[in-house]
C-alpha positions as CSV (number, residue, x, y, z in Angstrom):
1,X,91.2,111.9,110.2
2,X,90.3,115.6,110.8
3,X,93.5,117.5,109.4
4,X,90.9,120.6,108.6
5,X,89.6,121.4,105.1
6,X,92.4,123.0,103.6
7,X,95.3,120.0,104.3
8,X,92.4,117.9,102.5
9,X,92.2,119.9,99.7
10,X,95.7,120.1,99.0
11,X,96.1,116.1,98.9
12,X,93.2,116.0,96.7
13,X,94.4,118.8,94.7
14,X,97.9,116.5,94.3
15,X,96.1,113.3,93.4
16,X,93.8,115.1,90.6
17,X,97.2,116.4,89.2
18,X,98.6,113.2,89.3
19,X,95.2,111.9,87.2
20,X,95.2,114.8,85.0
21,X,98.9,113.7,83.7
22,X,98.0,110.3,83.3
23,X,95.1,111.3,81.1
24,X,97.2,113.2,79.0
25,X,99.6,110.8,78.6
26,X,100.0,106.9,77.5
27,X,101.6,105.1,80.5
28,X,101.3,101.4,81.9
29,X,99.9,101.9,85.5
30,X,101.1,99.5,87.9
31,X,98.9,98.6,90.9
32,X,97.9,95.9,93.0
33,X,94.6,94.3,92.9
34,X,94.3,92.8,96.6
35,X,95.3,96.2,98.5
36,X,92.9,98.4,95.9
37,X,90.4,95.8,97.0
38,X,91.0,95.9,100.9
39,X,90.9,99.9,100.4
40,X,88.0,99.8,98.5
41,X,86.1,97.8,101.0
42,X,87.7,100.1,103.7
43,X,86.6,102.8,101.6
44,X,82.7,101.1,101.0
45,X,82.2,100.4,104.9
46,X,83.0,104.0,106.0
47,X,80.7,105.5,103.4
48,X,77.9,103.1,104.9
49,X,79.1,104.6,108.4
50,X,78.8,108.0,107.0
51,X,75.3,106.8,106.1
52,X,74.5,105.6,109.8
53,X,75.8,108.8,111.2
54,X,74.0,111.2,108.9
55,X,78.2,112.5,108.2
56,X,79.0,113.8,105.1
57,X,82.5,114.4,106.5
58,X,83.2,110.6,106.3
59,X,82.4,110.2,103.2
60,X,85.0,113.3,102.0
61,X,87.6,112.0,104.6
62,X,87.7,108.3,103.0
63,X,87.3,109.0,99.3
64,X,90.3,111.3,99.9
65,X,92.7,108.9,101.6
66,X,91.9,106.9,98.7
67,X,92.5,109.6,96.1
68,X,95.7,109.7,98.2
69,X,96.3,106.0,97.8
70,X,96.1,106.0,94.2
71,X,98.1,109.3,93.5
72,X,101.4,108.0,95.2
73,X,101.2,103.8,95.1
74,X,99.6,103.9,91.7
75,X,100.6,107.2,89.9
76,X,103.7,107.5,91.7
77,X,105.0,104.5,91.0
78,X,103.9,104.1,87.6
79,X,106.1,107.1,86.7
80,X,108.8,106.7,88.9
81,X,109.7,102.8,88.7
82,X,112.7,101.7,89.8
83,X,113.1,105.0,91.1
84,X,110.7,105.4,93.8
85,X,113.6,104.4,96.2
86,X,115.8,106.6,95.2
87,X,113.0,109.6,95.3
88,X,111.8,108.9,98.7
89,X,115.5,109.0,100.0
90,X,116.0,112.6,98.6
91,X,112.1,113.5,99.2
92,X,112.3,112.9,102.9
93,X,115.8,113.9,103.7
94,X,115.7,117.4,101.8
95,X,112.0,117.6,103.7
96,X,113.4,116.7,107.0
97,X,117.1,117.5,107.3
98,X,116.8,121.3,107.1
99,X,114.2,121.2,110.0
100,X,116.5,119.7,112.1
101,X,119.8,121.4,111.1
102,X,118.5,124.8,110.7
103,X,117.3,125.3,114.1
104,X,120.2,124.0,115.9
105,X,122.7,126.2,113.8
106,X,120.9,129.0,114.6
107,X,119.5,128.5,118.2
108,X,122.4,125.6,119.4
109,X,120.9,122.7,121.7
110,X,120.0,125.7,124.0
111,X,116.7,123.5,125.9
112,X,115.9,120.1,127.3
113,X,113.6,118.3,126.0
114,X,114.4,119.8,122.3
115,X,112.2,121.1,120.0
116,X,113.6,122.8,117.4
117,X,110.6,124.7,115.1
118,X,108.0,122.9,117.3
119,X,106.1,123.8,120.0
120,X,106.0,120.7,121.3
121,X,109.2,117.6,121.6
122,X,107.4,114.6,120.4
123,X,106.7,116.6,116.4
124,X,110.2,117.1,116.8
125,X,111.2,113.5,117.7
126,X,109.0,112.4,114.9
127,X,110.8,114.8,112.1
128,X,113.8,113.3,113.6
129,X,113.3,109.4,113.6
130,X,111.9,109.6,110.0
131,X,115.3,110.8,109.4
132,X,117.0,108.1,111.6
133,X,114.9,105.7,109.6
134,X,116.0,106.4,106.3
135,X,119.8,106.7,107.3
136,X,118.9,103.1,109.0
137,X,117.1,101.5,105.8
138,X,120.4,102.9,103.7
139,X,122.9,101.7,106.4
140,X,121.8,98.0,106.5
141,X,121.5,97.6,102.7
142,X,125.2,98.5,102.2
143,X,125.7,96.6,105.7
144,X,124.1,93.0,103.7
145,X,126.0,93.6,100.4
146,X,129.5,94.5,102.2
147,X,128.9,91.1,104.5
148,X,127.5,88.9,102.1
149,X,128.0,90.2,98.4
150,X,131.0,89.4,96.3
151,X,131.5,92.8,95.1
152,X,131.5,95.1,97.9
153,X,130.2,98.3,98.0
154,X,132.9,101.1,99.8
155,X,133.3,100.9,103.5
156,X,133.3,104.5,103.7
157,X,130.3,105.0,102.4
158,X,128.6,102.3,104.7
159,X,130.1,104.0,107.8
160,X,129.3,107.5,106.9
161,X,125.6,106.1,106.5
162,X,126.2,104.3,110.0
163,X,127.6,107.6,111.3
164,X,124.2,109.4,110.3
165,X,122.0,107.1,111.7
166,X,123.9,107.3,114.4
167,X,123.6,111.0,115.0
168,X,120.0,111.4,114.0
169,X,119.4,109.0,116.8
170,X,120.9,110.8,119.2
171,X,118.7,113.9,117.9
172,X,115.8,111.6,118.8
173,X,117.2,110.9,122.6
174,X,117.4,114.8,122.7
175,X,113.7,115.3,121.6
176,X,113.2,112.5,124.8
177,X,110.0,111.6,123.0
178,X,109.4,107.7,124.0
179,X,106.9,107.2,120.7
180,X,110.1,107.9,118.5
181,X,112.4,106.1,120.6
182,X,110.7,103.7,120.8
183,X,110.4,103.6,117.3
184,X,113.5,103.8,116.6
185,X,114.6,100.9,118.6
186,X,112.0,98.7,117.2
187,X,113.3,99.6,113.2
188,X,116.7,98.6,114.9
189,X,115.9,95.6,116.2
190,X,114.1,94.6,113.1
191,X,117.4,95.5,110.7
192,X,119.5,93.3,113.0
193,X,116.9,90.6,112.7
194,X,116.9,90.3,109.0
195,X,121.0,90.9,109.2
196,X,121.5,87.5,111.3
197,X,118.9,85.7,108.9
198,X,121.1,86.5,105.9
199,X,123.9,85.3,108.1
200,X,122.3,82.0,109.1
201,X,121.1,81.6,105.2
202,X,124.3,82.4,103.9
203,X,125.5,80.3,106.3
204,X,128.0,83.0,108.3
205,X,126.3,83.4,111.2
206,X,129.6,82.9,113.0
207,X,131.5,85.0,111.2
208,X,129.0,87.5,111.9
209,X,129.3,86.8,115.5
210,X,133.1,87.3,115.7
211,X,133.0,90.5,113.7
212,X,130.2,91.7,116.3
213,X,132.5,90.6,119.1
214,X,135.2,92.8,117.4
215,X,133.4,95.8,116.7
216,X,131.9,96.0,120.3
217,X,134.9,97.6,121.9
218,X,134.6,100.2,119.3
219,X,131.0,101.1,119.6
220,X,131.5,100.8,123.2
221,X,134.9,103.3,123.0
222,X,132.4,105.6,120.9
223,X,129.6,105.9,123.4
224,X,132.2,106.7,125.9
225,X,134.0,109.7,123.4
226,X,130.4,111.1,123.1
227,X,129.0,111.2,126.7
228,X,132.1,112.9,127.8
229,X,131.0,116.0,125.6
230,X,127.2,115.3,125.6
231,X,125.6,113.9,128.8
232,X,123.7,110.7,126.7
233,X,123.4,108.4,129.3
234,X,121.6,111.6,131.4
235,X,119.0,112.1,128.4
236,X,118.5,108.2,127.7
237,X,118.3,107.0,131.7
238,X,117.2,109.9,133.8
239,X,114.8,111.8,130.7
240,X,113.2,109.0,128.7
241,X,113.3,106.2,130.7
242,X,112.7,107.7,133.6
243,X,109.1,108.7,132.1
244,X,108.4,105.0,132.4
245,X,109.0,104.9,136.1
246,X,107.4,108.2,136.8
247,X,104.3,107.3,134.8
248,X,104.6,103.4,135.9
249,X,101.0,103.0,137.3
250,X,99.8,104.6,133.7
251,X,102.8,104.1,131.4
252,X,100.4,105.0,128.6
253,X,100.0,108.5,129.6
254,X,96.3,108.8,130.1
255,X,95.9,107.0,126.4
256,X,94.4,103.9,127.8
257,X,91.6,105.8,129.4
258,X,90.9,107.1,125.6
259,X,91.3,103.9,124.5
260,X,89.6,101.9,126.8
261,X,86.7,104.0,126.4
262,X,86.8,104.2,122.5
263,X,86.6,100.6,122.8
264,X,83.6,99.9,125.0
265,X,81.6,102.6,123.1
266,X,82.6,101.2,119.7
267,X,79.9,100.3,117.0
268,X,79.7,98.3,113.9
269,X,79.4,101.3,112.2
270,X,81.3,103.8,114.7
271,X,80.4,107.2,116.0
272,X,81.2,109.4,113.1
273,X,84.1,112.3,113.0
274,X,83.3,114.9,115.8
275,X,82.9,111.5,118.2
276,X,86.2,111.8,120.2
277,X,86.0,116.2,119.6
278,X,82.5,115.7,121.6
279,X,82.3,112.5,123.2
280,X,86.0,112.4,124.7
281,X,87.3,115.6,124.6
282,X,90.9,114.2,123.4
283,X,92.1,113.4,120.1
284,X,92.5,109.1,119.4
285,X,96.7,108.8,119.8
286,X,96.7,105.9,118.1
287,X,96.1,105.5,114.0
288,X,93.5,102.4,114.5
289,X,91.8,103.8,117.5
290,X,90.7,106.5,115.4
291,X,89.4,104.1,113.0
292,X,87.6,102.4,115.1
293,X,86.4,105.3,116.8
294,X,85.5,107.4,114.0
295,X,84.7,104.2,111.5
296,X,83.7,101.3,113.6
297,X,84.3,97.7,113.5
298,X,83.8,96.8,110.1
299,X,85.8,99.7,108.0
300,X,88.4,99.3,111.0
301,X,89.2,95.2,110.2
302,X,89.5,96.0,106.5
303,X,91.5,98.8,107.4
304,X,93.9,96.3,109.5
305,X,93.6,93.7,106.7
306,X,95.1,96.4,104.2
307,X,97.8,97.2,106.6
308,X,98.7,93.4,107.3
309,X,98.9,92.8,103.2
310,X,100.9,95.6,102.7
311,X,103.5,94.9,105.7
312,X,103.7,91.2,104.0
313,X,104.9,92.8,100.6
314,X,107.2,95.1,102.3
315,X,108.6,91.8,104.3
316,X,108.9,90.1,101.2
317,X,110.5,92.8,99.2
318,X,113.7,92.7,101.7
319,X,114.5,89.5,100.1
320,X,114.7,90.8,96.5
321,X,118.1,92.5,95.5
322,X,116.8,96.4,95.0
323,X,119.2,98.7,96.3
324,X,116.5,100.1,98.7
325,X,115.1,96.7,99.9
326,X,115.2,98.2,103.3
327,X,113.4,101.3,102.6
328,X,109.9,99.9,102.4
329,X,109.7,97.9,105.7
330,X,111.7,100.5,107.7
331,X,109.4,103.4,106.5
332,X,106.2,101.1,107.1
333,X,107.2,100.0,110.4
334,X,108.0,103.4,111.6
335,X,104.8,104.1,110.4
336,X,103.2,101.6,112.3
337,X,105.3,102.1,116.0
338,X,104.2,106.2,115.8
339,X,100.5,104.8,114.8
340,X,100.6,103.0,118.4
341,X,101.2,106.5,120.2
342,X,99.8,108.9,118.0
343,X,97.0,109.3,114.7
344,X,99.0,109.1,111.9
345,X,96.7,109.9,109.0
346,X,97.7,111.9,106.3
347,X,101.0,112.1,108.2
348,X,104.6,112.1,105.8
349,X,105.2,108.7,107.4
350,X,102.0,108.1,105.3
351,X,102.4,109.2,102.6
352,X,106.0,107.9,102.2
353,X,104.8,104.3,103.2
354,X,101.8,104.8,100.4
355,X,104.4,105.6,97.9
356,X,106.9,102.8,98.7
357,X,103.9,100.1,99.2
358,X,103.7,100.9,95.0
359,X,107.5,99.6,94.7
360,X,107.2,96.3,96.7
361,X,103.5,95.5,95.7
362,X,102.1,96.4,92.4
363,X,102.5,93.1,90.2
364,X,99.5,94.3,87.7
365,X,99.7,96.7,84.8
366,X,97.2,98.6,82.5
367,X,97.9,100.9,79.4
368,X,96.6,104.1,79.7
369,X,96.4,106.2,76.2
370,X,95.2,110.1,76.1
């Protein structure tokens, strides 16, 4: 979880801020008793790592995350209610878009793979499928209501969130990172998924079906209209997918040695935070090798146990009727897919999860009076 000192002390800086105001304040806190718990024991198990391991740094790294944990799913949430949604939208969008539009006005799509800001594709990729996610999560909410409500939210506003998605995709292909593409895909498939279960329970699954059928020679006439101008089935076939067959014998990209070794050298307790700096050489690529790495066995299932109870609510949630029902599980699972590929701690995707987790889990409430 090693983001250096100073990224640490701004996060904790922002939850005791967050405290400060509640304390000052009367407001009803809304949490949720079983993640707290499966943080707390997350939380408990690392500091007795940090005991094994003579590593103060642990103990700061966990107590922080939790700090963090309670600032935006707690605090946050408490404040912003019904709102989170909404805020996370314009949060990540007025965060993200700039970085990606900025560049490209000033510099054009001058260099393949693209980069923008970055000095490398894949933090480009992820700016840029964060994006793609939110554009997504908005897309297939109007998608449900304008299939399956009686009032009917505007079809141009559902195509001009379609058209967005759309694009910010293709800003993906051009970063030819395969962590967000393959990210992206998988938030895809997932939207579809819950579309044709809404179908089936609403019991227009064929009606689905023939507007699909209809709307493919569109989509289809689309792709064709942009690879004339902009070579997409180059990037997609010959840059990205093309890494697979290059890299076939090791489509993991030297992660599974990191991995495997992680993994074999693993303890109960772990092998504290300068393990894979000193012992590897390479940093973890993956959010739950770290963990382990770093952690051990122990914090890393209660870890895993928080993250499975929190991607249940976020399931669940898409079956209420909140205009961002989407959000949550898109954001999460994004979240989880760039976890596979790279350490995601203290990362926006996060963050942003942390935040939304408050919206589709807290079910408890406390008053709290200055």
């Amino acid at each position: 979880m090693s983001e250096g000192v100073f990224v640490y002390g701004i996060y904790a800086s922002i939850a005791l801020l967050l405290i400060t105001l509640v304390l000052f304040r009367k407001i009803k806190l809304e949490y949720n008793k079983s993640l707290i718990m499966l943080l707390a024991l997350f939380v408990f198990t690392s500091v007795i790592s940090a005991f094994f391991n003579s590593d103060r740094a642990m103990v700061f790294d966990v107590v922080v995350l939790f700090s963090l944990f309670i600032a935006t799913s707690v605090i946050s949430h408490s404040y912003l209610k019904d709102s989170t949604g909404k805020v996370v939208v314009f949060t990540l969008l007025l965060s993200h878009v700039p970085i990606i539009i900025i560049p490209l006005i000033r510099d054009g799509l001058g260099t393949f793979p693209y980069m923008g800001i970055f000095d490398n594709p894949n933090s480009f990729g992820l700016v840029a499928v964060t994006v793609f996610a939110v554009f997504l999560a908005l897309f297939l909410s109007k998608l449900e209501k304008r299939l399956f409500y009686i009032e009917k939210p505007s079809r141009l506003i559902m195509l001009l969130y379609f058209f967005l998605a759309t694009l910010s995709f293709l800003v993906v292909v051009f970063s030819a990172s395969r962590t967000s593409f393959l990210a992206g895909i998988i938030v895809s498939v997932i939207g579809l998924f819950f579309i044709v279960l809404f179908s089936i329970k609403n019991k227009l699954a064929i009606n689905l079906l023939f507007k699909a059928i209809l709307g493919l020679p569109i989509i289809w006439g689309l792709y064709l209209i942009v690879n004339k101008y902009i070579p997409l089935r180059f990037y997609i076939d010959d840059i990205i997918l093309s890494k697979f067959d290059r890299k076939s014998s090791n489509v993991l990209d030297g992660r599974n040695f990191i991995w495997e070794k992680t993994i074999g050298e693993a303890k109960i307790f772990g092998n504290g935070t300068s393990y894979f700096n000193d012992q590897i050489g390479l940093g973890a690529h993956n959010t739950f090798i770290h963990v382990l790495g770093v952690y051990g066995w122990l914090p890393m299932i209660m870890f895993t146990l928080f993250i499975a109870v929190a991607l249940y609510y976020c399931i669940r949630f898409v079956f209420s009727d909140n205009d961002y029902k989407y959000l949550p599980l898109i954001i999460f699972t994004i979240f989880l897919a760039l976890s596979m590929g790279e350490n995601q701690f203290y990362r926006v995707t996060m963050i942003a999860s942390f935040i939304l987790i408050g919206l589709v889990a807290n079910n408890k409430r406390v008053a709290i009076t200055s």
